[in-house]
N, C-alpha and C positions, 0 to 999 in steps of 0.2 A: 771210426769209433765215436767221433761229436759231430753230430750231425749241424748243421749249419746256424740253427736259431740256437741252441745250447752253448753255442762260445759269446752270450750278450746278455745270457740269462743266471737269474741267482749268484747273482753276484752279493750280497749283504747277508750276511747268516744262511750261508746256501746249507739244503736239505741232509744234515750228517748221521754219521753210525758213528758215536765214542764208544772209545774201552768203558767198562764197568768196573769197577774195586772188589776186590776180593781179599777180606778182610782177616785173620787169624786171630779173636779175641787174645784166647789162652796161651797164643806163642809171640806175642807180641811183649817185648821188655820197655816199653815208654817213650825211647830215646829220642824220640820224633824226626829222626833223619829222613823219614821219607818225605816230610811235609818240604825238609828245608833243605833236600831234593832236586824235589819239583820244579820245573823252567815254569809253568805256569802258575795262575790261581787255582787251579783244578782241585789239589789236595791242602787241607786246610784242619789243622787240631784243632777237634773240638773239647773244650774245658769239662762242657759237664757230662759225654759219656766217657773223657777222657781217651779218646780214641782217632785216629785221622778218619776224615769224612770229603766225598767228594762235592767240590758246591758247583752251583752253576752260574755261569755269565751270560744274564738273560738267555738264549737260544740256544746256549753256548753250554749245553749240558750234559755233563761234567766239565764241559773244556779243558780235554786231556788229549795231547796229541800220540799217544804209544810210545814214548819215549826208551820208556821201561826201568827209569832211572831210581825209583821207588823202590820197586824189584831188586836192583841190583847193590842199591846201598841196605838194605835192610840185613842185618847181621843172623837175622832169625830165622828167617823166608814168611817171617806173618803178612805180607801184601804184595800183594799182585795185582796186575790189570791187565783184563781177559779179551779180547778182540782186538780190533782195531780202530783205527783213524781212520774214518770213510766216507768222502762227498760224494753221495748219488748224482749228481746231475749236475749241469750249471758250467759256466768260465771256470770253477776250481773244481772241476768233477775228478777222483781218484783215476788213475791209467793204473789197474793194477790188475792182472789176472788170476793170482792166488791170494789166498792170506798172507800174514806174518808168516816167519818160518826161521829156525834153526841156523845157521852156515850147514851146506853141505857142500865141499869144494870140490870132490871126487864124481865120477859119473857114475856111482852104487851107491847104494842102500846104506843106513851108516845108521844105528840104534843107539853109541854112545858116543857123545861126545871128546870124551877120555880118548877113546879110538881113533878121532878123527886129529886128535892137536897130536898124537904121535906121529902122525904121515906129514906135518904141516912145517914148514922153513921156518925160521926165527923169524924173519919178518913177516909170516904170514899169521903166526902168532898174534903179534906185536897188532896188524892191522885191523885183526877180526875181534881181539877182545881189548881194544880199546875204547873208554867211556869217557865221555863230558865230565867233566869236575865241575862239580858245583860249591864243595866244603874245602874249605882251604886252615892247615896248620897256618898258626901265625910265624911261622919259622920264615926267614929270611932266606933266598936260591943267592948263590956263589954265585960269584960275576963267572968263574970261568966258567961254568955248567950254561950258563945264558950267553955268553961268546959261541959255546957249543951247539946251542938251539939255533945261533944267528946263521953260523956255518953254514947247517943244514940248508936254512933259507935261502941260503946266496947260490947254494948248489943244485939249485931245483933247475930242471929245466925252465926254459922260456923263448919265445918267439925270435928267430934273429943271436939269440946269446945274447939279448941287450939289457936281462936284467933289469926290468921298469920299476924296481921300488926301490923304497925307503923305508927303514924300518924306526921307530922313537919306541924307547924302552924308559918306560916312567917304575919307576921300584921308589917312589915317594907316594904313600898311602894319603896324604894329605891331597895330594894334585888330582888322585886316581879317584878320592870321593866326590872331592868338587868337581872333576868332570862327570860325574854319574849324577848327580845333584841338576846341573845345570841342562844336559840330555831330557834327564827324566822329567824335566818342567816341559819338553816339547813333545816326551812321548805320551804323558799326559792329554795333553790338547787333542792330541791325534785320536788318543782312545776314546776319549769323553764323543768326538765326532761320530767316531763308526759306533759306539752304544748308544748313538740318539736313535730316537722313534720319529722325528721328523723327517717328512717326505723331501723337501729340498734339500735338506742334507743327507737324505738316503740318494739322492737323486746326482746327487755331487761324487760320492761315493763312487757310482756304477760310472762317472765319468773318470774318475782318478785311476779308475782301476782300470780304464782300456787305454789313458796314456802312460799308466806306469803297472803293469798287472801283475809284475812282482812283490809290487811296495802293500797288496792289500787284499791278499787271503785272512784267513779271520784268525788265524794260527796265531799270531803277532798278537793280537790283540790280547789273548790270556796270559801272554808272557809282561806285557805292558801292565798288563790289572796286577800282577805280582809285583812290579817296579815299585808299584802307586803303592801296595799295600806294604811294602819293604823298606817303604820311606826314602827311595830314589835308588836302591840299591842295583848296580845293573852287575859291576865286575866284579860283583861276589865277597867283596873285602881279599882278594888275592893279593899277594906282595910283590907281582909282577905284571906288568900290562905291557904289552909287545901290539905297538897301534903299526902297519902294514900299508904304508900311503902305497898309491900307484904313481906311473909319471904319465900322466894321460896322453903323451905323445906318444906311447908306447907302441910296436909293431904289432900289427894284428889286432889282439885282443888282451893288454893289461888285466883286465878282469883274472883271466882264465892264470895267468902268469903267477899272477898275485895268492890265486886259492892254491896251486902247486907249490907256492913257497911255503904259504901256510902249513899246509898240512905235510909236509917234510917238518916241518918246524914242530908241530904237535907230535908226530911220530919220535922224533928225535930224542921231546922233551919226556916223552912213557917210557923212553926206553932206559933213560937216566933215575928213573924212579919219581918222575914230576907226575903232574896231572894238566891238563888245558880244558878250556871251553875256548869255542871261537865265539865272536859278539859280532853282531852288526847294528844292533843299535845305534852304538852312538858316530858310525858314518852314515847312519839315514838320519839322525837328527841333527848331525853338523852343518847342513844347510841353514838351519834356523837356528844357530846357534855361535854364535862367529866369535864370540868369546872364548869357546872352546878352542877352535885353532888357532886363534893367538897361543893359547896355553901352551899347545903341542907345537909352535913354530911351523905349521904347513904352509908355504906358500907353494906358488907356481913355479915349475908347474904341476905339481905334486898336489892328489888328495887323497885322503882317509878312504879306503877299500875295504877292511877288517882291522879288527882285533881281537888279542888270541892273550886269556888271560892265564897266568902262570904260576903252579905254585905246588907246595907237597899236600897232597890229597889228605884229608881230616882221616878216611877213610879209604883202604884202596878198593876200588868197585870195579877194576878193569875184568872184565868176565864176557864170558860166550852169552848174546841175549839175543833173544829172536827180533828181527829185521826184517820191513817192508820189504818184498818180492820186488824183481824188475824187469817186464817185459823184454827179451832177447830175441833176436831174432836171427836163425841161422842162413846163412846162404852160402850152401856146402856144393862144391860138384859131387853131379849126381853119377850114379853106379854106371860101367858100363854094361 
């Protein structure tokens, strides 16, 4: 599929297809939820046609990843975002075969939806129409509902049975701003780098990105111009922050340990009537931020892997919304 010079190439605003907006003047009621939404800077209210408007981030235009979360918070159905998130070419080129597309869980045909969540198990429910929160009630979560989310966590599987985290639950709004505050000063820095026009630091870029080639698709970067535009906002103003150390000693692969705890823990907390976004943020910015871990007590051998912010949705959005396709590949015995 990448042929050999293509994993060294376009790397800095490589070649994209974004979603486009599609906008419903007349059924649109003001409320601007989809603006405040948005993980990115993509959708943005504009005052004088009074209307959300997609903007762009230099190349980066609309810089909307298909989230679909605008979609799915809008009360009315007046906006949508039609295609997808697509990099032709390049070290972050798309691996995708189809379009977006619907769930279809069954091996037939399936015209409504409605039809398909009757054949579907409670938890498969729970898995498929689950949504990122981004608006959070100022209502305060019951410690025992959050002992119930911890549960989850402890019960996930993991390498060994060895269980490599730590969990810190900060439910002090005071602590959770000032660590989004002091983050957002370093994901600042970072974005201002990858939005330069200058060649040594484009050239620095294409190096960072073959020794760390997670840390610097351009995706990040529209979510970081929302930070900067949000006034350091990264955990949303949620009343709960559940930060996720690993124990880096951990068997095999902590990483992997850590996102199975997670997302029991997200699952757990939807099924309670909560909402979650997971962050990584602010453990890619805790290296240059070491006043942050004081904050949070992390020492060794334990570090910051996620966190998974908490809290009752402004709004509930959890709904069936179409999802990037994922190459499968069978390897069946064949007939005799």
């Amino acid at each position: 599929m990448f042929n050999f010079l293509e994993r060294f190439t376009h790397v800095h605003f490589p070649p994209t297809v974004f979603p486009r907006l599609h906008y419903n003047q007349n059924a649109c009621i003001k409320c601007k939820m989809c603006v405040k939404a948005c993980p990115t800077s993509c959708l943005v209210w504009d005052e004088d046609r009074n209307r959300p408007i997609a903007t762009a981030l230099m190349e980066m235009d609309p810089a909307c990843i298909g989230c679909n979360n605008c979609e799915a918070v809008c009360p009315v159905g007046a906006i949508r975002m039609q295609g997808r998130y697509f990099v032709k070419k390049g070290r972050y080129a798309t691996v995708r075969e189809k379009d977006r597309d619907m769930t279809y869980p069954f091996d037939r045909e399936r015209d409504k939806l409605e039809e398909i969540e009757e054949e579907l198990t409670e938890t498969e429910r729970l898995i498929l129409k689950r949504r990122s929160i981004r608006l959070f009630k100022k209502k305060e979560v019951d410690k025992e509902l959050l002992l119930r989310i911890l549960e989850a966590g402890r019960f996930a599987p993991s390498a060994g049975n060895c269980q490599p985290y730590k969990f810190v639950v900060v439910t002090d709004r005071a602590i959770n701003k000032e660590i989004d505050i002091r983050c957002a000063r370093v994901l600042y820095r970072i974005k201002e780098l990858y939005l330069t026009k200058n060649r040594l630091k484009k050239a620095l870029i294409y190096l960072l990105s073959y020794l760390s080639v997670n840390k610097w698709d351009q995706r990040p970067i529209a979510a970081m111009e929302k930070i900067w535009r949000e006034k350091g906002v990264i955990t949303f103003d949620a009343p709960v922050v559940i930060h996720i150390l690993k124990d880096r000693r951990g068997i095999s692969s902590p990483d992997i340990d850590v996102g199975i705890a997670g997302e029991n823990m997200a699952l757990a907390a939807h099924s309670l009537g909560l909402g979650t976004c997971f962050i990584g943020f602010i453990a890619s910015a805790l290296p240059f931020a070491p006043s942050v871990r004081r904050l949070l007590g992390i020492k060794y051998p334990y570090e910051l892997a996620l966190s998974l912010c908490v809290g009752y949705p402004l709004r509930g959005i959890d709904s069936f919304v179409a999802r990037g396709t994922v190459p499968v590949t069978w390897i069946e015995k064949a007939n005799s």
